[in-house]
C-alpha positions as CSV (number, residue, x, y, z in Angstrom):
1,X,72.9,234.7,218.7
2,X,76.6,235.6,217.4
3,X,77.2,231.8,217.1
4,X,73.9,231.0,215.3
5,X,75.2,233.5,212.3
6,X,78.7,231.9,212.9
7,X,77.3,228.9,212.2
8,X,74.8,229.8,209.0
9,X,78.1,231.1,207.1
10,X,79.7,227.7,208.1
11,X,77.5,225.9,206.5
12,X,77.3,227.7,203.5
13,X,81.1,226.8,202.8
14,X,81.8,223.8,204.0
15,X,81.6,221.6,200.9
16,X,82.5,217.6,201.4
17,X,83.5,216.1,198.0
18,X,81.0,213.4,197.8
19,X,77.9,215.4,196.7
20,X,75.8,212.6,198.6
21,X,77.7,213.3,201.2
22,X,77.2,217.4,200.9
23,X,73.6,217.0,201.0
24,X,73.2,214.7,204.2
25,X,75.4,216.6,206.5
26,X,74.3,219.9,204.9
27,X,70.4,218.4,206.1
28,X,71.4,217.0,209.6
29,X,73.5,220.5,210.4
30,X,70.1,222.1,209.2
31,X,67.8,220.3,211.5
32,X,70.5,220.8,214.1
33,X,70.5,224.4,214.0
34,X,67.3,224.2,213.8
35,X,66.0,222.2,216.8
36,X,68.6,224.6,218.4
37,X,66.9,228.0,217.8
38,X,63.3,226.1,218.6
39,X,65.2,225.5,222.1
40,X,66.1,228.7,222.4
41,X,62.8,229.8,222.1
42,X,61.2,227.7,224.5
43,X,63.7,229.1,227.2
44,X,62.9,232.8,226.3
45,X,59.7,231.6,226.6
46,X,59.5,230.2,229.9
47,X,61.9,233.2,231.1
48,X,59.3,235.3,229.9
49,X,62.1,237.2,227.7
50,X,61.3,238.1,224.2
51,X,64.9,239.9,223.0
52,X,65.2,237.0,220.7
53,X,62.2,236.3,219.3
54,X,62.8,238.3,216.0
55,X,66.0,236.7,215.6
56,X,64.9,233.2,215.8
57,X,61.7,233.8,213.8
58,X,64.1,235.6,211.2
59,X,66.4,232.8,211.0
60,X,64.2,229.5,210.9
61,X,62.6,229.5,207.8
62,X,66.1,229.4,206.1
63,X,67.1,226.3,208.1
64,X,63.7,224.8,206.8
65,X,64.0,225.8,203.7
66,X,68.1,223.9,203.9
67,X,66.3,221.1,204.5
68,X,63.7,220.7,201.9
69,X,66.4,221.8,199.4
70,X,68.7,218.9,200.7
71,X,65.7,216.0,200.6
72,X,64.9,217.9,196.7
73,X,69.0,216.9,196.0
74,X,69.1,213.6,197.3
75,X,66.1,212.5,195.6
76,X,67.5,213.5,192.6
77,X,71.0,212.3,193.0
78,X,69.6,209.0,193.6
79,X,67.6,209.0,190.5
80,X,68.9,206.6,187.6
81,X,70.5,209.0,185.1
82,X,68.2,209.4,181.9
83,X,68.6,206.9,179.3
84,X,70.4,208.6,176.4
85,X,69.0,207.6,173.1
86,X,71.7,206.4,170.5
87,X,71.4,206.4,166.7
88,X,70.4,202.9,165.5
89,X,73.8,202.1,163.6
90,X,71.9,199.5,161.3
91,X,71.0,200.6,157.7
92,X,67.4,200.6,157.3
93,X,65.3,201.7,154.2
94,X,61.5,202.5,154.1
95,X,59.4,201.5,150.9
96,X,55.1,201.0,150.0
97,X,54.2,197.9,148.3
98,X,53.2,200.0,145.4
99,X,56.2,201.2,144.6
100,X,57.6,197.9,144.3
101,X,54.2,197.4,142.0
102,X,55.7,200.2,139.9
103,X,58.9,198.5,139.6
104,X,58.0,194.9,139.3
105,X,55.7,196.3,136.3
106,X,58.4,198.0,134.9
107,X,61.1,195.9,135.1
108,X,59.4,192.5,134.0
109,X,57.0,194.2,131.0
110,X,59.9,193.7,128.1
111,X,58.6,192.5,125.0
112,X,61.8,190.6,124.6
113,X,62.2,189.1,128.4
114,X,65.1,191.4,128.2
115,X,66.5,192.6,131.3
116,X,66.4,196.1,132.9
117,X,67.4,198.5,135.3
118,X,66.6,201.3,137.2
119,X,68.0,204.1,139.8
120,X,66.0,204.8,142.8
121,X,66.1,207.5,145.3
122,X,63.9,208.8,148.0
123,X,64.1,210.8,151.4
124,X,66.9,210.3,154.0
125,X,65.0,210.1,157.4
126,X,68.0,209.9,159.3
127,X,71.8,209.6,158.8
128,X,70.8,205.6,159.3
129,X,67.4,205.0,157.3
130,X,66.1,206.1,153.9
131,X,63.1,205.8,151.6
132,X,62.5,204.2,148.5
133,X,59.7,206.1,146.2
134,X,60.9,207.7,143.5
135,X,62.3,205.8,140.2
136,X,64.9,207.1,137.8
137,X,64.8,205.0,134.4
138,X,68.5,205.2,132.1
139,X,69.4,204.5,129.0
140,X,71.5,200.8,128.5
141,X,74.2,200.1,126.4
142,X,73.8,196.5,126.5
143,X,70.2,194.4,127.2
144,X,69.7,190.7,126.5
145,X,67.4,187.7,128.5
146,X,70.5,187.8,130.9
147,X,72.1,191.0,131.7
148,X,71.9,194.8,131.2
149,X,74.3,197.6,131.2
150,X,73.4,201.1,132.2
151,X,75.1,203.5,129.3
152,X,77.9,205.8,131.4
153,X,76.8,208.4,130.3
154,X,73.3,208.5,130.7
155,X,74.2,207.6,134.3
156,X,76.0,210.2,134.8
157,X,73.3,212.4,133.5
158,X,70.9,210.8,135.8
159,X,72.7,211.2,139.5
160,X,73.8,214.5,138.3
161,X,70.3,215.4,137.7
162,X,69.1,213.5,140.9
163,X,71.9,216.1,142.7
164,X,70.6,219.1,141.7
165,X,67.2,218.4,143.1
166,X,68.8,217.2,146.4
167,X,68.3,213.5,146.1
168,X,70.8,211.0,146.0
169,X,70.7,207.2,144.8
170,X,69.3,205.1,147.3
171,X,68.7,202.1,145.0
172,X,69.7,200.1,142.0
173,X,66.5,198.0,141.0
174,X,66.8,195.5,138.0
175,X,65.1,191.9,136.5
176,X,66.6,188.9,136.2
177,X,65.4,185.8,134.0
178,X,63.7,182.6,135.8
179,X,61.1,182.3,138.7
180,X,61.6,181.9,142.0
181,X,63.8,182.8,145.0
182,X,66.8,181.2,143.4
183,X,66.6,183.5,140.6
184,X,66.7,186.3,142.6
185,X,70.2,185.7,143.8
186,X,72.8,188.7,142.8
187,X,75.2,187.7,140.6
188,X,78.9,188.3,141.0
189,X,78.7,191.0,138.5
190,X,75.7,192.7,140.5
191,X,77.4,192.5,143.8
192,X,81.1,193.6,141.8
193,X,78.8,197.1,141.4
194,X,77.4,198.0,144.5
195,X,81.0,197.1,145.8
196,X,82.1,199.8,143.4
197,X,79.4,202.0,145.6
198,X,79.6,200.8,148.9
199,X,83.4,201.7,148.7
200,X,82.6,204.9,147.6
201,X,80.7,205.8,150.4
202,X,77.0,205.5,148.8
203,X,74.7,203.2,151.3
204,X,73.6,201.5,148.2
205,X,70.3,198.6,148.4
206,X,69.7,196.3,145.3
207,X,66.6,194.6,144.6
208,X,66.4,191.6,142.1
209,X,62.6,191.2,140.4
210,X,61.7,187.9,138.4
211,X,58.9,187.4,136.6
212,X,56.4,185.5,139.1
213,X,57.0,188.4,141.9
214,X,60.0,187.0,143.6
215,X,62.2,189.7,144.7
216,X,64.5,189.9,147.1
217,X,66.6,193.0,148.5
218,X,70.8,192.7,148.8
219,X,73.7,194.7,149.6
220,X,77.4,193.9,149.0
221,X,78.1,194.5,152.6
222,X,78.2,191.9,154.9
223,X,76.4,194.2,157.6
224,X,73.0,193.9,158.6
225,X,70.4,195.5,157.4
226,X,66.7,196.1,157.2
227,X,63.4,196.7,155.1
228,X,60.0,197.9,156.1
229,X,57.4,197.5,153.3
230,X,54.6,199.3,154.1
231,X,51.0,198.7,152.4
232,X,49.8,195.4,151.0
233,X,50.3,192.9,148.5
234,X,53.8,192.0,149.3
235,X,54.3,189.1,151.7
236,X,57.5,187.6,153.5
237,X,59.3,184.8,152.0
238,X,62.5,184.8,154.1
239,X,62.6,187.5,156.1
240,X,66.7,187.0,156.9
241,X,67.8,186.9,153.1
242,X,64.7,190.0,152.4
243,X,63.2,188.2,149.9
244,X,59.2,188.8,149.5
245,X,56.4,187.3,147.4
246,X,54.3,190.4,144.7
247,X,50.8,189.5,144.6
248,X,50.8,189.8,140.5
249,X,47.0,188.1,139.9
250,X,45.4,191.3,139.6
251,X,48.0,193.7,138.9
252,X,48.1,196.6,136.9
253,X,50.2,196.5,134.3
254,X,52.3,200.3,134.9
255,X,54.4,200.3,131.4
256,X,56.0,203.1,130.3
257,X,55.7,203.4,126.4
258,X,58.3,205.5,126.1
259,X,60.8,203.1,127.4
260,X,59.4,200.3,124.7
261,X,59.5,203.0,121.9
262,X,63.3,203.6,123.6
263,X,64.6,200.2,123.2
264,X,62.4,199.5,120.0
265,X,64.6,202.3,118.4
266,X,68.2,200.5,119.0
């Protein structure tokens, strides 16, 4: 019986480096030892000697219990190691069709054709994907049928107050003359100012309205991107370039007087 506890502390400490390894020798050493006391016990048995029989009945439940903790590891060692998920590194933003609606209303309602602009900010979802939902109008220093300048100032105004409310600019949204996805193209000057952005660190998107609801999403970036328009009304035109077809037939027309008293005034 001294060599069966001789044993049992032996196999506690020996400890092969290859974990695999550990387990199978740790299970065949445990079904050794095993088998061995079950002999034992069959001799005292037939020799009609019981001295041993608390002994072995004390000691075989741990060499059965070795063994079902060995087959437990080796399962799980051979199990593929969980997939670990990894932050999509492509920047996404999230918008409804009828806040496009809003903005396409907005930015196309000038008495004069004039162009506009507009700030846009939302929710960030994840370090990788925002929303669009939310627009912030500014004052221009310059408007005519082909270009408009946001007054510094005024923009100034309007992050800082977008800060202290703990929204950042997701979005510059603004009109351009003609019909058409050609007419949505940025111009140099459009993709000279989200450059300006970009380099600063803000994961600006720009969306170009015209008139017969053609838009189409850009960013100065060369990296891939993506939208996801939720709702309806907006259909895919080219779904590479982001550009998307308004139904306008039917709708409303969401003007804000105060901007056409605004620009009546200068």
């Amino acid at each position: 019986m001294r060599a069966l506890f001789v044993r049992k502390k032996l196999l506690r400490k020996e400890c092969p480096p290859d974990p695999q390894a550990l387990y199978a020798k740790t299970r065949a050493r445990a079904i050794g030892f095993g088998e061995e006391l079950l002999t034992l016990l069959s001799l005292d048995l037939e020799q009609g000697q019981g001295e041993n029989l608390a002994a072995i009945w004390e000691l075989l439940p741990f060499y059965v219990d070795v063994v079902a903790t060995a087959d437990g590891a080796i399962a799980k060692s051979a199990a593929p190691p969980p997939s670990i998920a990894t932050e999509p590194t492509t920047l996404s933003f999230v918008v409804s069709s009828l806040f496009l609606a809003f903005c396409f209303s907005y930015l196309t309602s000038q008495p004069k054709h004039y162009e506009r602009l507009h700030l846009v900010t939302g929710k960030k979802l994840s370090p990788q994907c925002r929303s669009l939902d939310l627009m912030s109008k500014v004052a221009l220093a310059e408007q005519s049928e082909v270009g408009a300048v946001a007054d510094l100032e005024a923009l100034s105004e309007a992050l800082a107050e977008m800060g202290s409310w703990g929204h950042a600019l997701h979005g510059l949204f603004h009109s351009h003359p003609g019909q058409g996805a050609l007419s949505t193209r940025p111009s140099s000057i459009d993709l000279a100012t989200h450059e300006r952005y970009e380099r600063g660190g803000v994961p600006l998107v720009g969306c170009i309205f015209v008139r017969d609801g053609t838009l189409r999403f850009f960013r100065h970036s060369s990296a891939p991107f993506s939208i996801s328009i939720y709702g309806t009304g907006v259909s895919i035109i080219n779904e590479d370039e982001h550009v998307y077809q308004m139904q306008t037939r039917h709708l409303p027309r969401f003007v804000s007087y105060e901007a056409f008293e605004a620009e009546a005034e200068r």
